[in-house]
C-alpha positions as a Markdown table, in Angstrom:
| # | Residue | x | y | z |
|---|---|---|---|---|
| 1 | Unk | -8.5 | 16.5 | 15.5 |
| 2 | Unk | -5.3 | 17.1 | 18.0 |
| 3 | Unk | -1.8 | 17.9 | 16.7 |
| 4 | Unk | 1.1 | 18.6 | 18.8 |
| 5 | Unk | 4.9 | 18.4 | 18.0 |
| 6 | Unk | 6.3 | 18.7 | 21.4 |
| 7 | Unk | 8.4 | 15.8 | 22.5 |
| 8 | Unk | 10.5 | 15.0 | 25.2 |
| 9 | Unk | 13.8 | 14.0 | 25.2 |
| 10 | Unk | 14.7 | 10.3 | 25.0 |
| 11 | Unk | 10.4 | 9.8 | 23.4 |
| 12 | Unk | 9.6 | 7.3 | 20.8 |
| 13 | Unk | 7.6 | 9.2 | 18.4 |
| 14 | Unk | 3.7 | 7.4 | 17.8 |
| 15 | Unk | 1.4 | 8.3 | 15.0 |
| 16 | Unk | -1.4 | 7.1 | 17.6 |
| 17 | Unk | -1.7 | 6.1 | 21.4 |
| 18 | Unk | -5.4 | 5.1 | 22.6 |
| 19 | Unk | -5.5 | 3.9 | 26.0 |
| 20 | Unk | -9.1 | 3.2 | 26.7 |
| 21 | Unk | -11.0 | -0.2 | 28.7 |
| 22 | Unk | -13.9 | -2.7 | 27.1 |
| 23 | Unk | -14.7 | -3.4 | 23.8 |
| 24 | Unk | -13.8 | -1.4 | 20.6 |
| 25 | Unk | -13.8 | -0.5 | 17.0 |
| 26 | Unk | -11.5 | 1.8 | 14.7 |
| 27 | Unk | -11.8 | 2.2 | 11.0 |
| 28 | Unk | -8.6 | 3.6 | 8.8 |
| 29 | Unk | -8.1 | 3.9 | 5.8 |
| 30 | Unk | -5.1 | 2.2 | 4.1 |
| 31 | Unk | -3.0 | 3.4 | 0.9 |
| 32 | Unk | -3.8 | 0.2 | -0.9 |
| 33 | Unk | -6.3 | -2.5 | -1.5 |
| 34 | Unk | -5.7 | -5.1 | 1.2 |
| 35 | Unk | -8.1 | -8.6 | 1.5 |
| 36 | Unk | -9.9 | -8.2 | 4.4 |
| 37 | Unk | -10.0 | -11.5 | 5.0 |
| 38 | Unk | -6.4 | -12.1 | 5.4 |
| 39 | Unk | -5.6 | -9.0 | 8.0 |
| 40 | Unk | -5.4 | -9.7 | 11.9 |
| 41 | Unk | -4.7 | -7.7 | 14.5 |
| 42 | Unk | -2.5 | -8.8 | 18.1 |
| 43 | Unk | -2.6 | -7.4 | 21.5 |
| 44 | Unk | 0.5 | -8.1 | 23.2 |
| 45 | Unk | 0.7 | -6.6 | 27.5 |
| 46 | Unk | -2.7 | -5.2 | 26.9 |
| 47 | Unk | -1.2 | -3.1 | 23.6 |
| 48 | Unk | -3.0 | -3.7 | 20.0 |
């Protein structure tokens, strides 16, 4: 685990930034009960 709290000025504050290449796979957990069937994901300018 990493945690920092320095930003720059004028930064968009992320919970997450992964920039990696190839294939992938990430597991979260979510507050609430979700049906897995009906959740999609986009990547948009090579960004999920």
């Amino acid at each position: 685990m990493c945690r920092s709290r320095r930003m720059r000025r004028g930064a968009v504050p992320l919970l997450a930034m992964e920039i990696d290449y190839g294939p992938f796979e990430r597991e979260v957990q979510l507050p609430a009960e979700v049906e897995i069937e009906e959740v999609h994901g986009e990547q948009h300018n090579g960004l999920f």
